[in-house]
C-alpha positions in Angstrom: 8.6 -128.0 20.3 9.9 -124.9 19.1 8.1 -121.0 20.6 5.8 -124.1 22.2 4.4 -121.2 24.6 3.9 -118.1 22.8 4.0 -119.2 18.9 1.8 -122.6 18.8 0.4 -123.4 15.9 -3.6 -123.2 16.2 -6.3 -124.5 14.2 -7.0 -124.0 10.3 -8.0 -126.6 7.9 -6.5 -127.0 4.4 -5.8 -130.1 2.1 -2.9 -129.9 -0.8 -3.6 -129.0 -4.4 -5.8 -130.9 -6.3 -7.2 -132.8 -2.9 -11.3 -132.6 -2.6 -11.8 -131.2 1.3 -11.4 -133.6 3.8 -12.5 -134.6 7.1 -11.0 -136.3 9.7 -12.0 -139.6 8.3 -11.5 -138.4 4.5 -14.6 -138.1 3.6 -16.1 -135.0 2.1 -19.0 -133.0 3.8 -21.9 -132.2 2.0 -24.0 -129.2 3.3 -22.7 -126.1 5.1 -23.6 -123.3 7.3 -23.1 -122.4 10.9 -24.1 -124.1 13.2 -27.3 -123.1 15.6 -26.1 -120.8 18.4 -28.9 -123.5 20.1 -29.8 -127.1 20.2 -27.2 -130.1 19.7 -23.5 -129.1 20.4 -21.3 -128.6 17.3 -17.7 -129.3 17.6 -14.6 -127.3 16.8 -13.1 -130.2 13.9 -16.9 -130.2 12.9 -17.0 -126.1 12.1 -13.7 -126.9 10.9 -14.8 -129.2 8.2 -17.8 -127.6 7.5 -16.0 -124.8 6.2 -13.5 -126.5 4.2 -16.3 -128.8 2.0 -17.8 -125.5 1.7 -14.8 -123.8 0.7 -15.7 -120.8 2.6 -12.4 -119.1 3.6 -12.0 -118.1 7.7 -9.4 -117.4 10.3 -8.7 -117.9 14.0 -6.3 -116.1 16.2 -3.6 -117.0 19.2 -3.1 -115.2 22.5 -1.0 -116.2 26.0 -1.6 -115.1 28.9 -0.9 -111.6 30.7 1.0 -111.7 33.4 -0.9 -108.9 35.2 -4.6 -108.1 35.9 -4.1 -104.4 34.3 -2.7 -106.9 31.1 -5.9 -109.4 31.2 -8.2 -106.2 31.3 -6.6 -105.0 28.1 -6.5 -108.9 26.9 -10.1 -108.9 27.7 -10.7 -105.6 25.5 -8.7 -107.0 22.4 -11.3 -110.3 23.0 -14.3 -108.2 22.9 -13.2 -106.3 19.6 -11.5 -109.3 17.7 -14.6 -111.3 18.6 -16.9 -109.1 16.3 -15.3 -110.0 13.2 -16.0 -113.5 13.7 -12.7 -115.6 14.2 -13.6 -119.2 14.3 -12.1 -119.9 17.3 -8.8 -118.4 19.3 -6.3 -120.3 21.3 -4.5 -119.4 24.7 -1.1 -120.7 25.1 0.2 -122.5 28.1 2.9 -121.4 30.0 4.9 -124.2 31.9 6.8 -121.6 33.8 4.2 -120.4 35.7 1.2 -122.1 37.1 -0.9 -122.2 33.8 -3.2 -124.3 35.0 -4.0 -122.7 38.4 -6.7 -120.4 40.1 -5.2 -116.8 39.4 -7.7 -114.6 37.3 -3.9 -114.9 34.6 -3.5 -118.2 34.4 -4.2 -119.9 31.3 -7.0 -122.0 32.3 -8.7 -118.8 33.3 -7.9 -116.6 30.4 -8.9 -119.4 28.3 -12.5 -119.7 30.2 -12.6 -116.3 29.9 -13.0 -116.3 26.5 -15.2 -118.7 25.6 -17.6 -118.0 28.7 -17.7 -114.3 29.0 -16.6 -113.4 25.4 -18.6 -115.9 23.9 -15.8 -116.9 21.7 -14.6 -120.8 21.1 -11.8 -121.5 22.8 -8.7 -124.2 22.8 -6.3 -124.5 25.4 -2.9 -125.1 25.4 -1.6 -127.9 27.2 1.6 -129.4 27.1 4.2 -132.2 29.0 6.6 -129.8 30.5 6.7 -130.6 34.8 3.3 -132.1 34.8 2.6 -135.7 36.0 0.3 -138.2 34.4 -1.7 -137.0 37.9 -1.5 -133.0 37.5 -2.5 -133.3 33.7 -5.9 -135.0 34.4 -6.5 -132.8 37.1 -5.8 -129.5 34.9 -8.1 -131.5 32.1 -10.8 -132.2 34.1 -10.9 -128.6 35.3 -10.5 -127.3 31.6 -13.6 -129.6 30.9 -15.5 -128.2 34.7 -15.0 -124.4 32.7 -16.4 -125.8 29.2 -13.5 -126.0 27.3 -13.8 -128.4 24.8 -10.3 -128.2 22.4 -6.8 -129.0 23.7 -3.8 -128.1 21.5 -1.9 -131.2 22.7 2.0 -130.3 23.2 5.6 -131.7 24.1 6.8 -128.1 25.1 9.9 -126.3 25.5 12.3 -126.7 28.1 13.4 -123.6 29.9 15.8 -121.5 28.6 19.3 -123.4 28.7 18.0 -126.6 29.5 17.6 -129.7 27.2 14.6 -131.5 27.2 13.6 -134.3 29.9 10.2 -135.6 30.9 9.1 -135.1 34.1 9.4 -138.5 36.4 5.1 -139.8 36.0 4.6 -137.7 32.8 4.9 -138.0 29.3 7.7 -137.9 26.7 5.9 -137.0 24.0 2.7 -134.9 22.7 1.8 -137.9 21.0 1.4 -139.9 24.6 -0.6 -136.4 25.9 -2.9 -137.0 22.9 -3.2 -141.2 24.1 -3.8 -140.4 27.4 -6.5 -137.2 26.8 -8.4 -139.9 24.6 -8.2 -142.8 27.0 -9.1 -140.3 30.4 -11.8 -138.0 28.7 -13.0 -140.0 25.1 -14.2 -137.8 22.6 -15.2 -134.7 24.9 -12.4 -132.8 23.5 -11.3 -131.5 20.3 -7.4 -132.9 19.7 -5.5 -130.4 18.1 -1.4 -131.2 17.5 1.6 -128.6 16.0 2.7 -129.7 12.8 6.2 -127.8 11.8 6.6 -127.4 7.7 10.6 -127.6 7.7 10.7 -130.7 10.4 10.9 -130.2 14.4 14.2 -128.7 15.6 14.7 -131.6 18.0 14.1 -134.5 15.1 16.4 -136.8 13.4 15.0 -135.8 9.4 12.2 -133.6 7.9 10.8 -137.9 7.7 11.1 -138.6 11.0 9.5 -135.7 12.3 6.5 -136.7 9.6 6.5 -139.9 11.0 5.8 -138.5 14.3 3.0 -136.2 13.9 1.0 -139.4 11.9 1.9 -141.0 15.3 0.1 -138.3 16.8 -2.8 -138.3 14.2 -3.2 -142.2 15.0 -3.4 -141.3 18.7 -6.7 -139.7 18.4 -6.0 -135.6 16.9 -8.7 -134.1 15.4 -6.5 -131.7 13.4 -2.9 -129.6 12.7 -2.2 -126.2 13.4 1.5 -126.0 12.1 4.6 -123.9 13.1 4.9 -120.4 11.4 6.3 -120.1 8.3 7.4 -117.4 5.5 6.5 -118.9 1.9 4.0 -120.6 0.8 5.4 -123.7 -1.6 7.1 -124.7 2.0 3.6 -125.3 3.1 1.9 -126.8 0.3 5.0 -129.2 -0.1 4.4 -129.9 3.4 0.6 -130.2 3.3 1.6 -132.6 0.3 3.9 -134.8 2.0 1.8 -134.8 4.8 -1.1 -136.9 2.4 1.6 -138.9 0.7 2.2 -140.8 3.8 -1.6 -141.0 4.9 -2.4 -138.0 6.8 -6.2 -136.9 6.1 -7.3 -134.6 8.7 -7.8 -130.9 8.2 -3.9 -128.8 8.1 -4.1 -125.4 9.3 -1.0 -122.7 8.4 -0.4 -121.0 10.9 0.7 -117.3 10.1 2.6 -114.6 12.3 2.7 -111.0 10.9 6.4 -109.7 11.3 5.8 -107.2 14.3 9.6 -106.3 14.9 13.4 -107.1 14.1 14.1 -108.8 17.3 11.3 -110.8 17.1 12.7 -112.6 13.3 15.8 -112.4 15.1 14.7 -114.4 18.1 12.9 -117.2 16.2 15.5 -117.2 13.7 18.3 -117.8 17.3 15.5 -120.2 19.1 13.5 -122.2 16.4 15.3 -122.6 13.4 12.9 -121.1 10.8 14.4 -120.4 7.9 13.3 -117.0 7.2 13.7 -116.1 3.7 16.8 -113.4 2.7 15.0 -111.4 0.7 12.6 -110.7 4.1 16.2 -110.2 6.4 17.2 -107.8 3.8 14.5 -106.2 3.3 14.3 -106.1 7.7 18.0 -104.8 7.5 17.3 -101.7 5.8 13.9 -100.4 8.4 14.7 -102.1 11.0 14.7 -99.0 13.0 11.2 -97.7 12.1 8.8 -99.7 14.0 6.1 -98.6 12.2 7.7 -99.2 8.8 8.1 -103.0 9.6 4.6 -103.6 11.0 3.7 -102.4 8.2 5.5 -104.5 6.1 4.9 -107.1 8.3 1.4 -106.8 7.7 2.1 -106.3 3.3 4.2 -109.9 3.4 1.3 -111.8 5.6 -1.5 -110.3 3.6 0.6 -111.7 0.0 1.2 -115.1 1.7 -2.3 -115.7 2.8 -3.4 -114.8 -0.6 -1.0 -117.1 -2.0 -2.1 -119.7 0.1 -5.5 -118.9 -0.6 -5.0 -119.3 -4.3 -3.6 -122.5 -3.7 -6.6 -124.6 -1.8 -6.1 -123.2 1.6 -9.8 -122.0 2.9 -8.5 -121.0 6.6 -5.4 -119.6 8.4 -4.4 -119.3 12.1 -2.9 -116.1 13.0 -0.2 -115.6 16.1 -1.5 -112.3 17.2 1.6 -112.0 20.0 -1.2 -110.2 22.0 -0.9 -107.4 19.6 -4.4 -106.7 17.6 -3.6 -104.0 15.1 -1.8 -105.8 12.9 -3.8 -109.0 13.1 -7.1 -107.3 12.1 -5.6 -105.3 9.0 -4.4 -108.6 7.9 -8.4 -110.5 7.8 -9.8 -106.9 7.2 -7.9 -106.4 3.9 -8.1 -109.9 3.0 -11.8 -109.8 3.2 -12.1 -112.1 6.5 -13.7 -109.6 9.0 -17.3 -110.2 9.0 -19.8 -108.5 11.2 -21.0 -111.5 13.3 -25.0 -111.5 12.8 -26.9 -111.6 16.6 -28.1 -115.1 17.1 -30.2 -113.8 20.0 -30.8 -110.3 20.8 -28.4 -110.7 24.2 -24.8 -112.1 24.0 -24.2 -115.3 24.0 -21.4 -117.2 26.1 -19.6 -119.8 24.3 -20.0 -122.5 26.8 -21.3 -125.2 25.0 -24.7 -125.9 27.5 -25.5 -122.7 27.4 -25.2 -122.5 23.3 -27.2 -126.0 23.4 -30.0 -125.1 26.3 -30.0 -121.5 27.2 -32.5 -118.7 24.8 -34.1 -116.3 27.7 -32.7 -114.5 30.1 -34.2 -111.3 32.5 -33.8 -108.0 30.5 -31.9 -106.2 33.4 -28.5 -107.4 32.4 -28.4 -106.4 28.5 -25.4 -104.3 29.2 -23.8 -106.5 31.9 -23.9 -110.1 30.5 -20.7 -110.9 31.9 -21.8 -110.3 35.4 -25.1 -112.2 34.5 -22.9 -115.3 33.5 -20.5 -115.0 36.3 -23.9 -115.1 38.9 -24.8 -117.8 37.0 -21.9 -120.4 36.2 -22.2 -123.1 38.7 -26.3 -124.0 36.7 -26.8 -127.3 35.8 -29.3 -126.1 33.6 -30.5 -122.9 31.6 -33.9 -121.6 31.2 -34.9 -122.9 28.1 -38.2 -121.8 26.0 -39.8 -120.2 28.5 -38.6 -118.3 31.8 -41.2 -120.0 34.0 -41.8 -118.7 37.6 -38.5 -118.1 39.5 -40.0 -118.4 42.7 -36.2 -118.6 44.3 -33.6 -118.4 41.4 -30.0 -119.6 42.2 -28.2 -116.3 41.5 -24.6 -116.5 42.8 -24.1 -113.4 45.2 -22.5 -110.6 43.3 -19.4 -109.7 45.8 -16.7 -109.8 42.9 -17.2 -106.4 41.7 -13.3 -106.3 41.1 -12.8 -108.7 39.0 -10.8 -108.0 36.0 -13.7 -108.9 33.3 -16.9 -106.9 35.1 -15.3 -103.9 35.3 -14.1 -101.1 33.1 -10.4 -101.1 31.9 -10.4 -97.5 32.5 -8.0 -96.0 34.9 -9.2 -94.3 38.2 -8.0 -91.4 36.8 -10.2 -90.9 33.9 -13.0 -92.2 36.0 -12.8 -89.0 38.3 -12.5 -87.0 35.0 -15.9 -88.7 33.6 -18.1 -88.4 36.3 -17.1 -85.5 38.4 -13.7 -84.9 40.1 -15.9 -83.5 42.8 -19.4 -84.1 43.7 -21.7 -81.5 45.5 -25.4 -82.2 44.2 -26.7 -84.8 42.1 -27.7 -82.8 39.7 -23.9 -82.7 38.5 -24.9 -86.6 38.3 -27.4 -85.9 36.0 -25.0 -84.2 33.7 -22.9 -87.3 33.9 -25.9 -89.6 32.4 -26.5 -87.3 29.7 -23.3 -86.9 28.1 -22.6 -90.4 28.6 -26.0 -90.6 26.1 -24.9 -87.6 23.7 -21.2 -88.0 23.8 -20.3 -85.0 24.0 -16.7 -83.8 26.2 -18.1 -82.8 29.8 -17.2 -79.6 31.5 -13.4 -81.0 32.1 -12.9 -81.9 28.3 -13.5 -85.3 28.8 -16.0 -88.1 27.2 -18.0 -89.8 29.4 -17.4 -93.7 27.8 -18.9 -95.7 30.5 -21.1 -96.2 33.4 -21.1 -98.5 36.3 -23.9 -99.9 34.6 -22.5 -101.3 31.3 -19.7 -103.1 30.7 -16.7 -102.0 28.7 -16.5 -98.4 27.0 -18.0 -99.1 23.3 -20.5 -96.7 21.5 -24.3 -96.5 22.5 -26.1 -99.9 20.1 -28.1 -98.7 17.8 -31.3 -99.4 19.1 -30.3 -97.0 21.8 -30.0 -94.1 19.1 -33.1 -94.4 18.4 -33.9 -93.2 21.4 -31.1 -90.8 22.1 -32.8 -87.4 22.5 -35.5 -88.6 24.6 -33.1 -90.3 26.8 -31.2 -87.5 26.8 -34.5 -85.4 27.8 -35.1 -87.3 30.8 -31.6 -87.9 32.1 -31.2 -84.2 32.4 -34.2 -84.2 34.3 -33.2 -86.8 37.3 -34.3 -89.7 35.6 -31.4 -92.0 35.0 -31.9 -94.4 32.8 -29.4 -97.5 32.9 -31.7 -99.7 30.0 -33.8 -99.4 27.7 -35.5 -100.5 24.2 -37.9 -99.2 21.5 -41.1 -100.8 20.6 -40.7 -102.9 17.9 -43.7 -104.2 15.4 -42.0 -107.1 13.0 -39.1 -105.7 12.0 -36.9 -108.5 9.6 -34.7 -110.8 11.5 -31.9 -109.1 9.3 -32.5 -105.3 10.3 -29.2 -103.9 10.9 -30.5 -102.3 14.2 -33.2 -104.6 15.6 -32.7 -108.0 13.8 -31.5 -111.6 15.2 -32.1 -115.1 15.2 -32.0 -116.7 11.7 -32.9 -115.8 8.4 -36.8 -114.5 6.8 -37.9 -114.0 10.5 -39.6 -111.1 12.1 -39.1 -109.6 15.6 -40.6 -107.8 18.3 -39.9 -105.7 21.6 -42.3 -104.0 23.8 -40.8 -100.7 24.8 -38.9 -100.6 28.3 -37.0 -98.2 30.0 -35.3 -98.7 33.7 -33.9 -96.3 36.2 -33.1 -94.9 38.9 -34.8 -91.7 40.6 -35.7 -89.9 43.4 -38.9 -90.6 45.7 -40.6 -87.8 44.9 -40.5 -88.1 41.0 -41.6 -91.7 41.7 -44.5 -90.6 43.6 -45.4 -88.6 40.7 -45.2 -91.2 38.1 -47.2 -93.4 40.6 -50.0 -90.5 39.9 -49.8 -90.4 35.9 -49.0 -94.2 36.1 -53.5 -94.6 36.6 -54.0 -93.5 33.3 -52.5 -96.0 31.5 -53.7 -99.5 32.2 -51.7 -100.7 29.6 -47.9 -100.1 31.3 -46.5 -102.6 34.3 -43.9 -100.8 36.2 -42.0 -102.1 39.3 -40.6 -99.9 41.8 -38.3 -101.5 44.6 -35.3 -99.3 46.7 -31.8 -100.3 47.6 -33.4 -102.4 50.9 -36.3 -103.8 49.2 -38.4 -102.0 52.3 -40.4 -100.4 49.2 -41.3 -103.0 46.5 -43.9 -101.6 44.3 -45.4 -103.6 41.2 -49.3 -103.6 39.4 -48.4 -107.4 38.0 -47.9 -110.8 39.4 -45.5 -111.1 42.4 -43.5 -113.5 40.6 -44.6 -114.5 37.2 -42.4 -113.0 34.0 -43.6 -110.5 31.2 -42.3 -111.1 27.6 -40.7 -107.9 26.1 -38.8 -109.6 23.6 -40.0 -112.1 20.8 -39.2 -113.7 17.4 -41.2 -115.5 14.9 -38.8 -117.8 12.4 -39.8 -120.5 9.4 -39.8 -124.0 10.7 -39.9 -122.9 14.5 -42.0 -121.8 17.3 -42.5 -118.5 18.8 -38.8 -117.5 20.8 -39.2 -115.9 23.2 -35.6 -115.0 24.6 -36.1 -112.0 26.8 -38.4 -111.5 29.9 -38.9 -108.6 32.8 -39.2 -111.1 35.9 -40.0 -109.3 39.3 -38.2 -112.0 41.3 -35.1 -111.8 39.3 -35.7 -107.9 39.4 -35.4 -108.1 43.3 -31.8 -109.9 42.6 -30.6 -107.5 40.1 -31.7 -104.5 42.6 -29.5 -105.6 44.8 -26.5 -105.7 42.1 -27.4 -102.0 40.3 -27.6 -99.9 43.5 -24.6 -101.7 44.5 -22.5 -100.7 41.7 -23.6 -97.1 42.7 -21.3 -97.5 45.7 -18.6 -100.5 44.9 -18.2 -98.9 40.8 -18.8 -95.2 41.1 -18.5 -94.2 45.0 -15.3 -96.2 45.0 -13.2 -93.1 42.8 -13.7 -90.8 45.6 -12.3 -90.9 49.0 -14.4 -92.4 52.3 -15.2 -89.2 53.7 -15.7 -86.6 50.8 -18.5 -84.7 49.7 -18.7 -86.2 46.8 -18.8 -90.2 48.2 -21.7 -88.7 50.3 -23.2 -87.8 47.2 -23.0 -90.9 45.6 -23.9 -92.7 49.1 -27.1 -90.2 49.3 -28.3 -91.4 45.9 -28.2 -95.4 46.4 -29.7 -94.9 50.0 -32.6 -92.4 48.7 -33.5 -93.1 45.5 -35.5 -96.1 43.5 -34.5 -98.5 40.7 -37.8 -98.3 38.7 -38.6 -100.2 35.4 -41.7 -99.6 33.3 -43.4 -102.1 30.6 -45.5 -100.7 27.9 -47.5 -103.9 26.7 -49.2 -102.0 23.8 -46.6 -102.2 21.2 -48.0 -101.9 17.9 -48.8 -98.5 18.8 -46.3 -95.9 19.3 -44.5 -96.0 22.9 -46.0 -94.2 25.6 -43.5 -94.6 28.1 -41.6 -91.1 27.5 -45.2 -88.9 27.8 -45.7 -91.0 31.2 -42.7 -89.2 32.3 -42.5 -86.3 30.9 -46.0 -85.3 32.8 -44.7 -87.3 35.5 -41.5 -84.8 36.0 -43.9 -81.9 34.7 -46.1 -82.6 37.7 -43.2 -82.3 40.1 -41.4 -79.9 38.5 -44.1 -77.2 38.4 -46.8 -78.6 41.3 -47.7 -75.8 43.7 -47.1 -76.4 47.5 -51.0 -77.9 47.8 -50.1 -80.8 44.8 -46.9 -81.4 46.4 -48.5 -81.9 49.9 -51.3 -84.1 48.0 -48.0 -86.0 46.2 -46.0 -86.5 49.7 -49.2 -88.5 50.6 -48.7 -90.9 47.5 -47.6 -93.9 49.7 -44.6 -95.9 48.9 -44.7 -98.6 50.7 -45.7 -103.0 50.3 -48.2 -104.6 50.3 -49.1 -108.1 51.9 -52.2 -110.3 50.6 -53.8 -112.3 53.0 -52.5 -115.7 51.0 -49.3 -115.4 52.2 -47.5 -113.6 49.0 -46.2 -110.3 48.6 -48.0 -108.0 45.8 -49.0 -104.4 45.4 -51.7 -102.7 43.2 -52.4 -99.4 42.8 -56.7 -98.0 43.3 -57.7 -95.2 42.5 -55.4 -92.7 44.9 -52.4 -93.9 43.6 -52.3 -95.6 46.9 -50.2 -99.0 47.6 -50.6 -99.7 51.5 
């Protein structure tokens, strides 16, 4: 096959002119809608078809993989922000060259589990003939299916460069005997995708033969046709056409590839034989040395051909990013495809398809790290589901990978140590750190703070957290650190722009919480305001759980996060869990030294700053179970803070005596409850 590595076709259904939609069997599909982001699994041809009986018009995108970790970071950060607009599914090529099927963070298999379990996004693989055995390629598809994936784009492949085709000695000739042996191996587990090519294969005999070929492949078991790119759009509705007229009923997808440089029409024009169409070389000739003139043109003659297409039957198109994402989103954007993807659950959501049928709660503490949550939690059989129950020992995965390319920030040492401090003396100078992080404003070296050890990625605060912006801002200034919080909410709609998920005429609700870190002697006053009100659970640990503080159970879960939907019972997908809160210590106060601690060298001031904070201070995390009523959280600690700020030397004596310490019931379990002194023994 022709650019079989970086230019595969990917998925998009369409039928010709005058056809009704069709599915796979060529029957039409009555009702639409997506899908439940829980309960049964829905398949890729199944979206697919949904879409086209509806005739709602969508788009999916192609990526390979990096060949560097600095290159899967950035990959990562063009997944996060195509993700939002709600492509229907992307597609990783393979690269026979390499090891595309091996353990490196870059290989395909990885990038493409990447995607759909960290990004949440639905996610085909390439795979194709080139050097494999009958052998290697079961053992790369079982370990596509151990990472989720459920869609192969089943391919022949190229040879490499200046070499004619040959199949390896145990492997297959053909995609179509790929497609044969992934059906007989793995049944229907996996979505079959093949390449269709609108102007014939290259390598075949006739524009028939090669027609006669790809129904081969449809008879072998593909789900559906992602074809080769193309320039006009009468070659691909003659094709789409022919492609009926000989019994082909399954969904055809164009795929499309924005003109993004003059060698690139010149390459596929030398490599796959594409006719591209004079008018476009001509037009190429006269900018072809102003790169920004011919993306942009690149981007005018897509746009028009999708709109053609569109006009013509076609309800979805496949889009050959070439890793590049500017282009690719003013393409959907201007054509109306970008659509702000509506929160199915008010945490994201991986795209592993257990998790999307079984898992709706998860612990609060890792709303702004979910990829680290699903990384300590991929090798579950099964996901808490309906209720969080009482995780006497949860199987957490240790959290030793702090390197890894998608849990940490794509941001360059560099700009770290211009964010939070070239040098370090106090931790007041911390403080400062946390609060323009929360204001963005440019710190005292001109720089924005975009991220913290304690979220993932360098995107604006949500919006819920704007609505708590100058008190976070208050309190951050103030030594108290806050890594996560959330208003009080009271039944706000399900479609809110700010606090709504879950499906439609619902309402929602959140008990106010806020987590951080501070120092022992602001905890000891809080621990004295904390008497007054009944109504608020907190739970103080440190960074050796030698001080493990709570006024709830020792292990059972409190609801902070709630929905109430037609046709459903109450979901409850969020929970503060003190067992899982003992786990996640463990992680945050490490991310103080492995994230933040790490810019600076071993012995400096400022490393001993950073060092002095994890060992001293405590991870705290307050509840406030009263939430039809305004929050009372942020008067907690403001007098908290006002007590220690301004106490005279006898209060602060009477404070150092506020114990911080565990304590041990006689029946064997650890607890702690505060009498009247404040006291925990």
């Amino acid at each position: 096959m022709s650019l079989a590595t970086s230019l595969k076709p990917a998925i998009a259904p369409v039928h010709a002119q005058g056809d009704g939609p069709l599915l796979t069997n060529g029957s039409t599909l009555a009702n639409s809608g997506p899908p439940s982001p829980t309960g049964a699994y829905v398949s890729l041809i199944d979206k697919i078809n949904t879409k086209i009986a509806a005739k709602e018009r969508w788009f999916s995108f192609e990526f390979f993989p990096p060949k560097t970790l600095s290159g899967a970071s950035n990959l990562l950060e063009r997944f996060e922000h195509m993700q939002k607009g709600g492509p229907l599914f992307c597609d990783i090529t393979w690269h026979s060259g390499g090891d595309p099927g091996g353990e490196q963070l870059t290989s395909s298999i990885q990038i493409a589990s990447t995607m759909l379990n960290f990004c949440g996004m639905e996610a085909m693989l390439h795979m194709t003939c080139c050097n494999l055995t009958k052998e290697q390629t079961t053992v790369f598809l079982e370990k596509a299916k151990s990472r989720g994936i459920r869609n192969i784009l089943a391919l022949r492949g190229d040879p490499p460069k200046g070499m004619t085709w040959s199949a390896m000695p145990g492997g297959f000739r053909y995609a179509t005997d790929l497609v044969r042996h992934i059906r007989a191996e793995f049944g229907d587990y996996f979505n079959i995708c093949v390449a269709g090519y609108p102007t014939g294969h290259p390598d075949s005999e006739s524009y028939e033969d090669d027609l006669l070929h790809l129904k081969e492949k449809v008879d072998a078991g593909a789900d559906f046709i992602i074809t080769q790119l193309f320039f006009e759009a009468h070659v691909f509705l003659k094709y789409v056409a022919d492609c009926r007229a000989i019994g082909i009923t399954c969904p055809i997808i164009p795929g499309i590839m924005p003109i993004q440089g003059y060698a690139t029409i010149c390459n596929i024009v030398r490599i796959s034989k594409i006719t591209v169409p004079q008018q476009i070389l001509d037009d190429m000739e006269l900018i072809k040395d102003n790169e920004h003139a011919i993306r942009e043109y690149g981007v005018k003659q897509a746009e028009e051909l999708i709109r053609e297409l569109f006009d013509n039957g076609v309800h979805g198109v496949h889009i050959y990013t070439l890793n590049r994402e500017v282009a690719s989103l003013k393409i959907v954007k201007r054509l109306g495809l970008w659509q702000k993807v509506h929160r199915t659950l008010p945490w994201k959501t991986s795209g592993h398809h257990k998790r999307r049928a079984s898992e709706d709660v998860r612990p609060i503490f890792w709303a702004l790290r979910p990829k680290s949550y699903i990384h300590r939690t991929l090798d579950w059989d099964d996901y808490p589901n309906g209720r969080w129950g009482n995780s006497e020992s949860p199987a957490f995965g240790e959290m030793s990978d702090y390197h890894l390319f998608y849990l940490r920030p794509n941001v360059a040492k560099e700009d770290l140590l211009q964010m939070w401090g070239p040098e370090l003396k106090t931790d007041t100078q911390v403080f400062s750190v946390f609060k323009n992080f929360l204001t963005g404003e440019e710190n005292e070296h001109g720089k924005k703070v975009t991220t913290l050890p304690w979220n993932e990625g360098h995107e604006e605060l949500h919006k819920e957290t704007f609505t708590l912006q100058d008190k976070l801002v208050r309190v951050n200034e103030r030594g108290i650190l806050t890594i996560n919080s959330q208003p009080n909410v009271n039944g706000a709609p399900s479609d809110d722009p700010t606090f709504g998920w879950g499906e439609k005429y619902g309402y929602v609700y959140q008990k106010a919480y806020v987590e951080f870190f501070t120092s022992s002697k602001n905890a000891r006053a809080l621990l004295t305001v904390l008497k007054d009100y009944p109504q608020v659970n907190y739970h103080i640990i440190n960074h050796s759980g030698d001080i493990d503080m709570l006024n709830y159970d020792w292990v059972k879960p409190i609801a902070v996060t709630w929905g109430v939907f037609p046709g459903q019972e109450i979901v409850q997908p969020t929970v503060v869990d003190p067992q899982t809160f003992r786990i996640w210590k463990t992680e945050s106060f490490g991310l103080w030294l492995a994230n933040w601690g790490h810019v600076y060298e071993d012995d400096s001031e400022s490393r001993k700053v950073i060092q002095q904070i994890h060992d001293t201070y405590l991870l705290v995390n307050l509840v406030d179970n009263d939430f039809p009523k305004d929050s009372c959280l942020w008067e907690i600690i403001d007098k908290a803070l006002e007590l220690q700020e301004t106490a005279t030397e006898d209060l602060l004596a009477t404070l150092e005596t506020v114990s911080l310490a565990t304590h041990a019931h006689d029946d064997g379990n650890t607890s702690s409850s505060s009498d009247d002194e404040s006291e925990l023994r």
